[in-house]
N, CA, C and O atoms as a GROMACS GRO file, in nm:
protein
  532
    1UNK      N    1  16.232 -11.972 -22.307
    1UNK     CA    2  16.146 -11.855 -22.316
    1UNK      C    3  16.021 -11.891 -22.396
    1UNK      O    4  16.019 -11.976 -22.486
    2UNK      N    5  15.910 -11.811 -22.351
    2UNK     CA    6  15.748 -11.885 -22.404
    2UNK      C    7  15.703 -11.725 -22.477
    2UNK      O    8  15.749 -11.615 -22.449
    3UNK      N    9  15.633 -11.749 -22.544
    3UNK     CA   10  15.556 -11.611 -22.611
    3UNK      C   11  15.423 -11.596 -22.624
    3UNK      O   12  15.379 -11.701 -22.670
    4UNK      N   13  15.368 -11.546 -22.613
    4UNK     CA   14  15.216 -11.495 -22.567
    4UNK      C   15  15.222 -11.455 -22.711
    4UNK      O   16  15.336 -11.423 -22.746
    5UNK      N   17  15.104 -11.447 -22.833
    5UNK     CA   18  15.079 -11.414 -22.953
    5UNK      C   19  14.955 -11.311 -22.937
    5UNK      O   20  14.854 -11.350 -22.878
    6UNK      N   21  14.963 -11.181 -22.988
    6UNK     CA   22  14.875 -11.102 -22.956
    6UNK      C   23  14.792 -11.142 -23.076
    6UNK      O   24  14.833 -11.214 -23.167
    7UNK      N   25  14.639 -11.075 -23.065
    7UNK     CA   26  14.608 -11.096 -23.199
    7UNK      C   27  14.611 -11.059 -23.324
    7UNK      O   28  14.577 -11.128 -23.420
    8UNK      N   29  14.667 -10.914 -23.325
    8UNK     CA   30  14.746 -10.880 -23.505
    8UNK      C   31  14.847 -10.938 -23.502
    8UNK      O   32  14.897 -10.939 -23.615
    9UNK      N   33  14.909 -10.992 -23.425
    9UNK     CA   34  15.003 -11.092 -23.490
    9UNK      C   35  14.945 -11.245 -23.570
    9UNK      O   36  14.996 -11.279 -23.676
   10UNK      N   37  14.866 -11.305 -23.522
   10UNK     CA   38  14.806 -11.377 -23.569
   10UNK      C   39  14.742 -11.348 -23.691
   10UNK      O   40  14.754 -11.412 -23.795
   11UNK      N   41  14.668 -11.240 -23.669
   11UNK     CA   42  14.549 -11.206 -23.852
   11UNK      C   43  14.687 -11.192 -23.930
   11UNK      O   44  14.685 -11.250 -24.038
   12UNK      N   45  14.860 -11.098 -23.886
   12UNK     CA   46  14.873 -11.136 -24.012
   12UNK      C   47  14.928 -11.231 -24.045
   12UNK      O   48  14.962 -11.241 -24.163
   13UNK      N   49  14.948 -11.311 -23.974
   13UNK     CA   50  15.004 -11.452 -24.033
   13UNK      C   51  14.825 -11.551 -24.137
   13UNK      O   52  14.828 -11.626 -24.234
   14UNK      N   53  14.731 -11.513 -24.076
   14UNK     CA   54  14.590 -11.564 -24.134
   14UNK      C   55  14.597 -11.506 -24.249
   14UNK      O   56  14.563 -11.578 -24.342
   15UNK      N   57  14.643 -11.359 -24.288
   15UNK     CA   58  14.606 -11.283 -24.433
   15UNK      C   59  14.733 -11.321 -24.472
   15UNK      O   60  14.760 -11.264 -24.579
   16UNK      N   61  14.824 -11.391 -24.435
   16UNK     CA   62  14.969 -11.360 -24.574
   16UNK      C   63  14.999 -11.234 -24.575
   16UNK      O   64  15.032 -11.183 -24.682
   17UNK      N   65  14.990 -11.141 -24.434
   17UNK     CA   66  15.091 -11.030 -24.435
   17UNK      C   67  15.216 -10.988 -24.442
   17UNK      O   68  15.258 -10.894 -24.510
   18UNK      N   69  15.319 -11.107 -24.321
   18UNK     CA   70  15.396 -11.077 -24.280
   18UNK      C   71  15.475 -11.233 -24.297
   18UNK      O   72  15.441 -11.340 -24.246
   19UNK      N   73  15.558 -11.213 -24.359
   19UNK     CA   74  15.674 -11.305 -24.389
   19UNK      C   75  15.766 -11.341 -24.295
   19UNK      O   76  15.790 -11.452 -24.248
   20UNK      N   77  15.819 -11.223 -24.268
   20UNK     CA   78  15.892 -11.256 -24.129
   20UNK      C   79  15.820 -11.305 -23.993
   20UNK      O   80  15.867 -11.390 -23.918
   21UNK      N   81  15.710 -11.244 -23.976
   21UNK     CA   82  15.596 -11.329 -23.874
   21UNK      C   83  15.607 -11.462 -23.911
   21UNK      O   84  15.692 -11.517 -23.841
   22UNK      N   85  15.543 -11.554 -24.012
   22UNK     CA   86  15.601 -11.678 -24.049
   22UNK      C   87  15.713 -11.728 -24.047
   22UNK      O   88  15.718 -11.849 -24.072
   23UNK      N   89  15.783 -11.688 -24.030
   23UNK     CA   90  15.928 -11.752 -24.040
   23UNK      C   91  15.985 -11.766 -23.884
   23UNK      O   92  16.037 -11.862 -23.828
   24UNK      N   93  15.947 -11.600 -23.825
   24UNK     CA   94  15.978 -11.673 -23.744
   24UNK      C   95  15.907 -11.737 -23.618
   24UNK      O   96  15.977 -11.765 -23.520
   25UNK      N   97  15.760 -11.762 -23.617
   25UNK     CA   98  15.710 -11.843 -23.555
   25UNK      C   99  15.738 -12.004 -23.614
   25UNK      O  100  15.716 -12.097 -23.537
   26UNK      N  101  15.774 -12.026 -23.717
   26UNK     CA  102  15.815 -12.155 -23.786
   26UNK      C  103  15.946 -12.230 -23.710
   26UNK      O  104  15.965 -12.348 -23.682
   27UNK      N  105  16.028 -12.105 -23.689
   27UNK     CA  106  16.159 -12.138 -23.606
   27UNK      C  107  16.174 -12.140 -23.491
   27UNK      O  108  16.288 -12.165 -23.452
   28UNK      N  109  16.048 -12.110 -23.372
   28UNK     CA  110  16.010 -12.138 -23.300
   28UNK      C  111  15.915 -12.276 -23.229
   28UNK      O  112  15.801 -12.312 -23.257
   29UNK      N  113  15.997 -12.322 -23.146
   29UNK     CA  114  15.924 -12.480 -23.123
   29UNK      C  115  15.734 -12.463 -23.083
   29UNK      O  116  15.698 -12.384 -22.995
   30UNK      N  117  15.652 -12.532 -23.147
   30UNK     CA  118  15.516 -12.473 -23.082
   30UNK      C  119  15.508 -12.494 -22.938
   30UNK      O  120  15.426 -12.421 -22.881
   31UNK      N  121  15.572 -12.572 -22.868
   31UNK     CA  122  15.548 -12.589 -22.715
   31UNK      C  123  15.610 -12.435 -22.647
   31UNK      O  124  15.593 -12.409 -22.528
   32UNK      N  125  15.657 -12.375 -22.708
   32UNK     CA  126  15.715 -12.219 -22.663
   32UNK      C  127  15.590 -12.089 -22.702
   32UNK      O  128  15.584 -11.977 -22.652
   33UNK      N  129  15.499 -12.148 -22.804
   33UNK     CA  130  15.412 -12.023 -22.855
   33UNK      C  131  15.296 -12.066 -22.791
   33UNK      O  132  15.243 -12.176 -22.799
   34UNK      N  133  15.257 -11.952 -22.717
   34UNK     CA  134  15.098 -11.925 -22.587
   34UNK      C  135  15.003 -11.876 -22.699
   34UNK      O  136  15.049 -11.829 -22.803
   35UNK      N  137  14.863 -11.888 -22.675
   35UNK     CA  138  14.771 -11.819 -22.647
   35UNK      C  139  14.693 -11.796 -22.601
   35UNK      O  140  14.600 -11.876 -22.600
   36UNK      N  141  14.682 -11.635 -22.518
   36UNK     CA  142  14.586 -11.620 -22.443
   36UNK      C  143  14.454 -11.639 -22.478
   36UNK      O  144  14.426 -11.618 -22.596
   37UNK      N  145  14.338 -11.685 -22.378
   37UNK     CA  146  14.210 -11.700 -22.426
   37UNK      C  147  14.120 -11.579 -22.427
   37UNK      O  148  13.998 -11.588 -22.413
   38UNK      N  149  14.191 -11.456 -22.445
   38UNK     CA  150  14.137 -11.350 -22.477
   38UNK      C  151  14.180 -11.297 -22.644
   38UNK      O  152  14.105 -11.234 -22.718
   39UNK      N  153  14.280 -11.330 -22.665
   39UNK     CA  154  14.343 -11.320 -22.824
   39UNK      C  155  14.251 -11.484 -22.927
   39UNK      O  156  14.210 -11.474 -23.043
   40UNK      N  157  14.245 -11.566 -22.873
   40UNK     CA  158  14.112 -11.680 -22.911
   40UNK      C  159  14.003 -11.612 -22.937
   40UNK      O  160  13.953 -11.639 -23.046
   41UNK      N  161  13.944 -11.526 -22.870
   41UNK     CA  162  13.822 -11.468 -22.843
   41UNK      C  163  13.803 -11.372 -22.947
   41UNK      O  164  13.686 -11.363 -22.984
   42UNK      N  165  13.887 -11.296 -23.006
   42UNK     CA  166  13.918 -11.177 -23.060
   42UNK      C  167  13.898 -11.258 -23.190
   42UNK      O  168  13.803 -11.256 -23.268
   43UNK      N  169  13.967 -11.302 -23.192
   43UNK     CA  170  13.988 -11.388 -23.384
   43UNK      C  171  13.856 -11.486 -23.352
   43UNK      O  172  13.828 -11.548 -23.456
   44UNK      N  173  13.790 -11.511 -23.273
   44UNK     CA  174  13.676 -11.571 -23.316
   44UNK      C  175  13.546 -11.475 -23.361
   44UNK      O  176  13.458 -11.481 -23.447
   45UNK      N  177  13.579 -11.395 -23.267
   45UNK     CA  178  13.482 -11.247 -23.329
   45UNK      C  179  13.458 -11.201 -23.415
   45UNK      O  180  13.351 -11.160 -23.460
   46UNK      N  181  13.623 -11.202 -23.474
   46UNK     CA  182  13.649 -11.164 -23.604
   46UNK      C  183  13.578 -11.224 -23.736
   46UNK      O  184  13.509 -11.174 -23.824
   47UNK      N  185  13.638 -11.387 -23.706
   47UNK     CA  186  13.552 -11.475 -23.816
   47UNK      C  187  13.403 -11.480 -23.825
   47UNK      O  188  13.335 -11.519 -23.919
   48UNK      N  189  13.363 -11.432 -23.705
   48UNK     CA  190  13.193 -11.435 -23.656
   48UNK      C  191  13.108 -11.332 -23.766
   48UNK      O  192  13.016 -11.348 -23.846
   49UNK      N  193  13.185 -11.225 -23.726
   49UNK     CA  194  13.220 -11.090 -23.833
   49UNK      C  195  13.206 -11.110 -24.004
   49UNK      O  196  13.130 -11.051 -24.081
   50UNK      N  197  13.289 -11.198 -24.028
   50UNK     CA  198  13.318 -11.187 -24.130
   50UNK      C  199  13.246 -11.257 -24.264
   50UNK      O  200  13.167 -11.349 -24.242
   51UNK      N  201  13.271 -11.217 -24.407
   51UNK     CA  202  13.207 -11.308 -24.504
   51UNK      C  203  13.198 -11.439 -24.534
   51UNK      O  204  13.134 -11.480 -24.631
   52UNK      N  205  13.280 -11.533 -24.430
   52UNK     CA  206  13.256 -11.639 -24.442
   52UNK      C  207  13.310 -11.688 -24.303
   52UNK      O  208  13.415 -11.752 -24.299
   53UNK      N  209  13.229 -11.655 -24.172
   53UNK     CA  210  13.219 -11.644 -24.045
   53UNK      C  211  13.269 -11.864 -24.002
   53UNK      O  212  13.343 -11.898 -23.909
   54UNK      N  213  13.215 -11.944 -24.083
   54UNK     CA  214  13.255 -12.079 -24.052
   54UNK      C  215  13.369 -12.145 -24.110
   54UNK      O  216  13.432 -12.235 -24.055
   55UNK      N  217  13.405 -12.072 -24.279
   55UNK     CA  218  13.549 -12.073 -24.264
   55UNK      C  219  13.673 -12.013 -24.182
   55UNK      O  220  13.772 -12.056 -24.122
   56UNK      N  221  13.636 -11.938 -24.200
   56UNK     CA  222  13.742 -11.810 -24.103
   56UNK      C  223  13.751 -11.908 -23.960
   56UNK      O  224  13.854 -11.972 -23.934
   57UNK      N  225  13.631 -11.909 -23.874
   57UNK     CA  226  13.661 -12.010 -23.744
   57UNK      C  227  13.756 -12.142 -23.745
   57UNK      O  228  13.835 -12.183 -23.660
   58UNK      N  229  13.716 -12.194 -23.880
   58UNK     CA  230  13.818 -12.330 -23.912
   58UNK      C  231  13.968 -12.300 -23.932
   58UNK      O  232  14.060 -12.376 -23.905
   59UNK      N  233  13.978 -12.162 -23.989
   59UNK     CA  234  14.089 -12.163 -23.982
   59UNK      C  235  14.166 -12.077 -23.888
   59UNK      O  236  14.287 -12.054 -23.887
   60UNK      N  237  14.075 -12.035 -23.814
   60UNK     CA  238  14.153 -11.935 -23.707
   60UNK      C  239  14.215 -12.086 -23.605
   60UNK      O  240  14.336 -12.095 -23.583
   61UNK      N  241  14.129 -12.177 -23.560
   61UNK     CA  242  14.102 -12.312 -23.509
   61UNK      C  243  14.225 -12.393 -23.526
   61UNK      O  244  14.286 -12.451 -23.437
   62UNK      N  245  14.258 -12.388 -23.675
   62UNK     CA  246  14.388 -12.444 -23.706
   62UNK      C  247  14.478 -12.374 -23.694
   62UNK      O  248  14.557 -12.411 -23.606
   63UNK      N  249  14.496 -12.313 -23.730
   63UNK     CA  250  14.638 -12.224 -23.693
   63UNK      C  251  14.694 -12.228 -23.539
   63UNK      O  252  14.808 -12.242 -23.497
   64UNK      N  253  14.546 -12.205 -23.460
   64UNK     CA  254  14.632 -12.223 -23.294
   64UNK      C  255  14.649 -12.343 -23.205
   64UNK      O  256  14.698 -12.352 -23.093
   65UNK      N  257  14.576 -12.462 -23.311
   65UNK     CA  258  14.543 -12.579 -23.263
   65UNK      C  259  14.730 -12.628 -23.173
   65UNK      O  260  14.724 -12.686 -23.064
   66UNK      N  261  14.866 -12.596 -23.231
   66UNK     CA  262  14.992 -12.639 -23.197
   66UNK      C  263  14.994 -12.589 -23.100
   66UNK      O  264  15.059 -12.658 -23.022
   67UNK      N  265  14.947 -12.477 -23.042
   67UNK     CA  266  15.008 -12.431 -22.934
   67UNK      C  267  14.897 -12.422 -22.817
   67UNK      O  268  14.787 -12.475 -22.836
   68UNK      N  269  14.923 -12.357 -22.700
   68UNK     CA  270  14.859 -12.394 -22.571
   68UNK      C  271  14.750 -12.280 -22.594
   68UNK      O  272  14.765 -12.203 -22.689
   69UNK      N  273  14.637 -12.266 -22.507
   69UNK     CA  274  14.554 -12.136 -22.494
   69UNK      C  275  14.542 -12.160 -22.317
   69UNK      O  276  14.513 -12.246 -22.234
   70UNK      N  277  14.584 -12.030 -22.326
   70UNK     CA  278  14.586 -11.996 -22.191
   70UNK      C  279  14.510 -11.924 -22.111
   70UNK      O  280  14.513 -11.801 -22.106
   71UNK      N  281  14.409 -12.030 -22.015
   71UNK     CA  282  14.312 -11.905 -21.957
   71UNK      C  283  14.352 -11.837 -21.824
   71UNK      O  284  14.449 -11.839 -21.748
   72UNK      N  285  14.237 -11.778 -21.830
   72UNK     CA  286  14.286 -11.649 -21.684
   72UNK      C  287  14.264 -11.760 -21.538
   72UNK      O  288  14.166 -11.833 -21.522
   73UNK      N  289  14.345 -11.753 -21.474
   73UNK     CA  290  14.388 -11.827 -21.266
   73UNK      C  291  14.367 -11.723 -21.201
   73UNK      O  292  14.338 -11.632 -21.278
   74UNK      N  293  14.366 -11.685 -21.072
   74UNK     CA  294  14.404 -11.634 -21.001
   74UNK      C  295  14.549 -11.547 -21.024
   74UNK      O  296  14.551 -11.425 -21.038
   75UNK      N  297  14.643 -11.616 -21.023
   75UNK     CA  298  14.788 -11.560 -21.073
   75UNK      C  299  14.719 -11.437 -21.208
   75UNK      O  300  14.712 -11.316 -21.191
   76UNK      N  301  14.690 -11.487 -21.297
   76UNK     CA  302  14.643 -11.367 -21.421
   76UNK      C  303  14.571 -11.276 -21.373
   76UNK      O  304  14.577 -11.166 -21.427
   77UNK      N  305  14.475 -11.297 -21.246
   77UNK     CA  306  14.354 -11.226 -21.221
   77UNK      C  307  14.511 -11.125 -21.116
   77UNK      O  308  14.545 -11.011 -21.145
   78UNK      N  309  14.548 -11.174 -21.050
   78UNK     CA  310  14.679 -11.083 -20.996
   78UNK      C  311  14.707 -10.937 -21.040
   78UNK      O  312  14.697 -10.817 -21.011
   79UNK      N  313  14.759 -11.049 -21.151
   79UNK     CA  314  14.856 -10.930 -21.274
   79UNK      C  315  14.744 -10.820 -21.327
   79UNK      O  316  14.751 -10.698 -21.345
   80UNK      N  317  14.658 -10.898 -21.341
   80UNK     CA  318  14.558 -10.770 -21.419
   80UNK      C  319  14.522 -10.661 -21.306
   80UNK      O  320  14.482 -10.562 -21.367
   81UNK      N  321  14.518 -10.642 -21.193
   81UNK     CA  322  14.447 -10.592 -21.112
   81UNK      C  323  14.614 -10.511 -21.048
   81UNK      O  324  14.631 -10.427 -20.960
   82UNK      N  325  14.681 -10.559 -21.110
   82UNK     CA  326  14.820 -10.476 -21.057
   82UNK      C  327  14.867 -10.382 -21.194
   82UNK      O  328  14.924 -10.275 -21.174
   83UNK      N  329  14.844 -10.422 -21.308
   83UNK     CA  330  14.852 -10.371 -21.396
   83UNK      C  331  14.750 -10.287 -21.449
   83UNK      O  332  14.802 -10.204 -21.523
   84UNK      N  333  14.637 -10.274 -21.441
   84UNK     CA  334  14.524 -10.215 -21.425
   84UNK      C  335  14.546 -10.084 -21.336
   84UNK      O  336  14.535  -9.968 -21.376
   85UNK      N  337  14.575 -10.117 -21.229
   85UNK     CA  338  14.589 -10.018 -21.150
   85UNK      C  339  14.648  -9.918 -21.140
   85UNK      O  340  14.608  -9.808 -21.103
   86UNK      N  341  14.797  -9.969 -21.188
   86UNK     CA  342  14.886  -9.876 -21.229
   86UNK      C  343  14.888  -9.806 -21.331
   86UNK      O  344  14.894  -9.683 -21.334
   87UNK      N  345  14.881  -9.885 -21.429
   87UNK     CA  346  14.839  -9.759 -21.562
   87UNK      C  347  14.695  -9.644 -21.533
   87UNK      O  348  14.692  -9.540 -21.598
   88UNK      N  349  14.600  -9.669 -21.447
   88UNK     CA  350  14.491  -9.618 -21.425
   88UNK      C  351  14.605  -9.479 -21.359
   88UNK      O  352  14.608  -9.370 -21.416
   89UNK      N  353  14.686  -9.508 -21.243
   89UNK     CA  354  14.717  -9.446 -21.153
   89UNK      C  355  14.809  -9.296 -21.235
   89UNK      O  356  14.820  -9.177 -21.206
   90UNK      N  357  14.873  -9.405 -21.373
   90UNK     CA  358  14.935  -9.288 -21.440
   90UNK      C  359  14.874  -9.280 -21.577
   90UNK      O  360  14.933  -9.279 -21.685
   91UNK      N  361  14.709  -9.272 -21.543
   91UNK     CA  362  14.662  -9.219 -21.658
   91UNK      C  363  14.674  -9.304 -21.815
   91UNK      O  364  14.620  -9.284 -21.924
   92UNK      N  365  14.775  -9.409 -21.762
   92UNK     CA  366  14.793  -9.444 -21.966
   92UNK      C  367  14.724  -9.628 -21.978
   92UNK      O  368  14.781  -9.737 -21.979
   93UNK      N  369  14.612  -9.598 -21.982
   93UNK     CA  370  14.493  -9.712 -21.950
   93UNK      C  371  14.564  -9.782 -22.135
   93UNK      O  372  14.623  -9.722 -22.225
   94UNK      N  373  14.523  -9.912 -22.123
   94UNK     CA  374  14.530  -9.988 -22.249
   94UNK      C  375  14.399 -10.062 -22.273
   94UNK      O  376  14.377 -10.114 -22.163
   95UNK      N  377  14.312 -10.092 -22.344
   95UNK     CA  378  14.197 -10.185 -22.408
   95UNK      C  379  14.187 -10.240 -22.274
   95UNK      O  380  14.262 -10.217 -22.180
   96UNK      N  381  14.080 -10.321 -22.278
   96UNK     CA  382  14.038 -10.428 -22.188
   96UNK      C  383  14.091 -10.569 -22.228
   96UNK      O  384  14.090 -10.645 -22.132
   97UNK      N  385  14.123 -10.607 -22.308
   97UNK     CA  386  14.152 -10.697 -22.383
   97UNK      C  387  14.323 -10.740 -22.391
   97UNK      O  388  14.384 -10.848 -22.389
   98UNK      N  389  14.350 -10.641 -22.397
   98UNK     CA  390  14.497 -10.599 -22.420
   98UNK      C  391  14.543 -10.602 -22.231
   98UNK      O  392  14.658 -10.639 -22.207
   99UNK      N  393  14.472 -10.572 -22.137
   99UNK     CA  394  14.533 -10.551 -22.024
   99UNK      C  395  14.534 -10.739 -21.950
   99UNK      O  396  14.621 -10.803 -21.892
  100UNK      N  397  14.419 -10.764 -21.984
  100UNK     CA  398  14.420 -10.940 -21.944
  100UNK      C  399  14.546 -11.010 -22.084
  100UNK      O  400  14.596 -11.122 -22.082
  101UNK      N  401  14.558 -10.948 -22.144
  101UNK     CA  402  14.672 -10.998 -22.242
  101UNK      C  403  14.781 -11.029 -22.219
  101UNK      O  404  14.835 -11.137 -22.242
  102UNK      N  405  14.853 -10.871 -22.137
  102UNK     CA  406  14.977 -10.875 -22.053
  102UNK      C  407  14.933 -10.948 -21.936
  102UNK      O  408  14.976 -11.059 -21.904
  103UNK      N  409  14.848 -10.885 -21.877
  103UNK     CA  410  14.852 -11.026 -21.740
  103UNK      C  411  14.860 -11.163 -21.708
  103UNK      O  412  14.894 -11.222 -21.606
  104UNK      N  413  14.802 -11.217 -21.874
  104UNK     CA  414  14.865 -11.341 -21.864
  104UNK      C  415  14.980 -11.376 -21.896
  104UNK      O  416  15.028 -11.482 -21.856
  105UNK      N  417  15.046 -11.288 -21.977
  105UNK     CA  418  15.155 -11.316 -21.998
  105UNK      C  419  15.250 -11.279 -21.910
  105UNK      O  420  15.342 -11.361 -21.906
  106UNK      N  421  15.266 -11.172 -21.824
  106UNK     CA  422  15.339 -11.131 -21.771
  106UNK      C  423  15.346 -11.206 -21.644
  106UNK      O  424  15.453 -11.201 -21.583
  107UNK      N  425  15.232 -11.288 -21.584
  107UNK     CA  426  15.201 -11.415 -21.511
  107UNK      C  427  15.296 -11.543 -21.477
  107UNK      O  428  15.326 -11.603 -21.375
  108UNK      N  429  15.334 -11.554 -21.636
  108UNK     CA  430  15.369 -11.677 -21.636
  108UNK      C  431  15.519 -11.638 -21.656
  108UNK      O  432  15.594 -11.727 -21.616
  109UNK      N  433  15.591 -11.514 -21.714
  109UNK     CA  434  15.686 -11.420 -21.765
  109UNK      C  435  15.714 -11.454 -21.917
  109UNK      O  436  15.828 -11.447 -21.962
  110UNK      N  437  15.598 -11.494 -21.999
  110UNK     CA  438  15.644 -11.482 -22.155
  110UNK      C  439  15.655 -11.326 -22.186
  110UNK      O  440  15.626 -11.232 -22.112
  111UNK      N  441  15.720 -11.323 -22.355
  111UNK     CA  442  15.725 -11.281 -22.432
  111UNK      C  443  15.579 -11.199 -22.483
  111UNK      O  444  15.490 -11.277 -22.518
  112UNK      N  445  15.548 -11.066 -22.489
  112UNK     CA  446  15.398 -11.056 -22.557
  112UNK      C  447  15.452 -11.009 -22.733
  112UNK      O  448  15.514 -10.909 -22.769
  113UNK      N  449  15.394 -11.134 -22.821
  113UNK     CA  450  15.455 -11.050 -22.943
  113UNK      C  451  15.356 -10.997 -23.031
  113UNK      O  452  15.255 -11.058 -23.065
  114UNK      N  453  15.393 -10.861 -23.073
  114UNK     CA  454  15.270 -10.775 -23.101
  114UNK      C  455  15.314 -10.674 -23.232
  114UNK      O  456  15.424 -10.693 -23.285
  115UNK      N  457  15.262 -10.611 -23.261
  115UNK     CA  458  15.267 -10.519 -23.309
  115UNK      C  459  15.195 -10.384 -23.300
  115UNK      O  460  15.173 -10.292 -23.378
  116UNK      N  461  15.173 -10.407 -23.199
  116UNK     CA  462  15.132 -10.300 -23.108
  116UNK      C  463  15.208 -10.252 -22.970
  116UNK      O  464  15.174 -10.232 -22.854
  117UNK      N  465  15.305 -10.246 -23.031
  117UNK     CA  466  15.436 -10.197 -22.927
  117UNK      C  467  15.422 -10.170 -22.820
  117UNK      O  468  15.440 -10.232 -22.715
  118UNK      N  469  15.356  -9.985 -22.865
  118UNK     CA  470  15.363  -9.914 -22.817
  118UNK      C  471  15.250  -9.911 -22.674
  118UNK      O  472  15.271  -9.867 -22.561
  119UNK      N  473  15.134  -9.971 -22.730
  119UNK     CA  474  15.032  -9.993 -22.616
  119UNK      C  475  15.111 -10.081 -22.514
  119UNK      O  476  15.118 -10.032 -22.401
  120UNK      N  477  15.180 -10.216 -22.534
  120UNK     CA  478  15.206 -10.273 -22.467
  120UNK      C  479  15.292 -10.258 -22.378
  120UNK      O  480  15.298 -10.322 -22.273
  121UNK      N  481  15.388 -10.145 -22.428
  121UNK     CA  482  15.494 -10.124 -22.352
  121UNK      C  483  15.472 -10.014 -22.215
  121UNK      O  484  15.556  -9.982 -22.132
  122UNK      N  485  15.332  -9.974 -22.224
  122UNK     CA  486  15.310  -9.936 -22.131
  122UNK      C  487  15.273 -10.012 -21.998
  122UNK      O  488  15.228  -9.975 -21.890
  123UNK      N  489  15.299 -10.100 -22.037
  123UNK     CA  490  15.295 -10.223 -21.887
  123UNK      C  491  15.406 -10.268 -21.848
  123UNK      O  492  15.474 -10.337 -21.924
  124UNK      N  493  15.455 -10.232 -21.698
  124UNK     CA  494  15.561 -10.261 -21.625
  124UNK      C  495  15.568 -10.403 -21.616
  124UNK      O  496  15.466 -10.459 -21.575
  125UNK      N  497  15.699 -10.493 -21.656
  125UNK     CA  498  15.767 -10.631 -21.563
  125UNK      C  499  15.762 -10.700 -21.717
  125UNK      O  500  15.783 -10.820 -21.705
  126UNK      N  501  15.745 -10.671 -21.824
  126UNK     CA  502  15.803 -10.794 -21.905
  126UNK      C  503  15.819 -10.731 -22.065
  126UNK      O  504  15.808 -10.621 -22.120
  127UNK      N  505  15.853 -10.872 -22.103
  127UNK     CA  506  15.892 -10.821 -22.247
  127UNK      C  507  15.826 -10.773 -22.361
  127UNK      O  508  15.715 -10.789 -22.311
  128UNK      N  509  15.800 -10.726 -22.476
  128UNK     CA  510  15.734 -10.693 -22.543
  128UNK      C  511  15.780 -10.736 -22.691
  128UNK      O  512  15.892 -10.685 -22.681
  129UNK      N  513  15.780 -10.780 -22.797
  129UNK     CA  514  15.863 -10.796 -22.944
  129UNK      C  515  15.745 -10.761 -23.034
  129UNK      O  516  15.632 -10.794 -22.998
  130UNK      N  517  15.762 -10.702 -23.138
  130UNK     CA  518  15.726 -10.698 -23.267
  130UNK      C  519  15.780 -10.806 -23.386
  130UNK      O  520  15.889 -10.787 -23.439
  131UNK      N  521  15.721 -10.885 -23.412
  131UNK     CA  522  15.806 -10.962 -23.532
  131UNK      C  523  15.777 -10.940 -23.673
  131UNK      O  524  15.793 -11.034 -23.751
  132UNK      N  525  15.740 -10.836 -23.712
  132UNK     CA  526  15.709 -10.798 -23.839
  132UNK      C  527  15.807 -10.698 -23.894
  132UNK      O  528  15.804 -10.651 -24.007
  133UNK      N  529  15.909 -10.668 -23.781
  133UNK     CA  530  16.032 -10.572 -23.810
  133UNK      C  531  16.170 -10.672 -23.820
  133UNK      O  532  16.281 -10.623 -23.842
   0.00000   0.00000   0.00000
């Protein structure tokens, strides 16, 4: 099983939020932990953003350097346009960001781990985890 890392999962492992987030991405092999190149994008924004916009990049940089980044195929462009649709169809739309999120993940059939549950779980065909609980 592979896991897609949303991006508050990541900031809080960057701020020293979440302990259990560390631990258990630690106990996880990195060839199993994804990231999408839309959650890349997000934490680069962020550091872009921020008071010290060329540290922050270095270390957003390191942190995901172990694991894969995954961009959007055809197959993702799929999922999004099936998942898109459907939530449109029943009204319960998610971010733009968040919908190419699940599509890649749900693409390949990882794990999306989030802490944002509840948004995510509004997308039919895959899994969803929180690891901060």
């Amino acid at each position: 099983m592979a896991y897609c890392l949303d991006t508050n999962t990541i900031v809080f492992c960057l701020r020293g939020k979440s302990a259990k987030v560390m631990q258990r991405l630690h106990a996880t092999p990195a060839a199993e932990v994804r990231v999408p190149m839309q959650v890349r994008a997000e934490l680069r924004v962020g550091a872009a953003k921020s008071a010290k916009p060329d540290e922050n990049a270095a270390k957003v940089d390191s942190f995901i350097k172990p694991f894969a980044v995954l961009w959007p195929d055809d197959d993702v462009m799929t999922h999004y346009v099936a998942i898109r649709c459907a939530l449109e169809a029943k009204g319960k739309c998610i971010s733009e960001a968040d919908l190419w999120i699940a599509a890649t993940a749900r693409s390949r059939g990882d794990v999306v781990v989030t802490n944002n549950v509840d948004e995510f779980q509004r997308v039919p065909g895959f899994v969803v985890e929180d690891w901060t609980v």
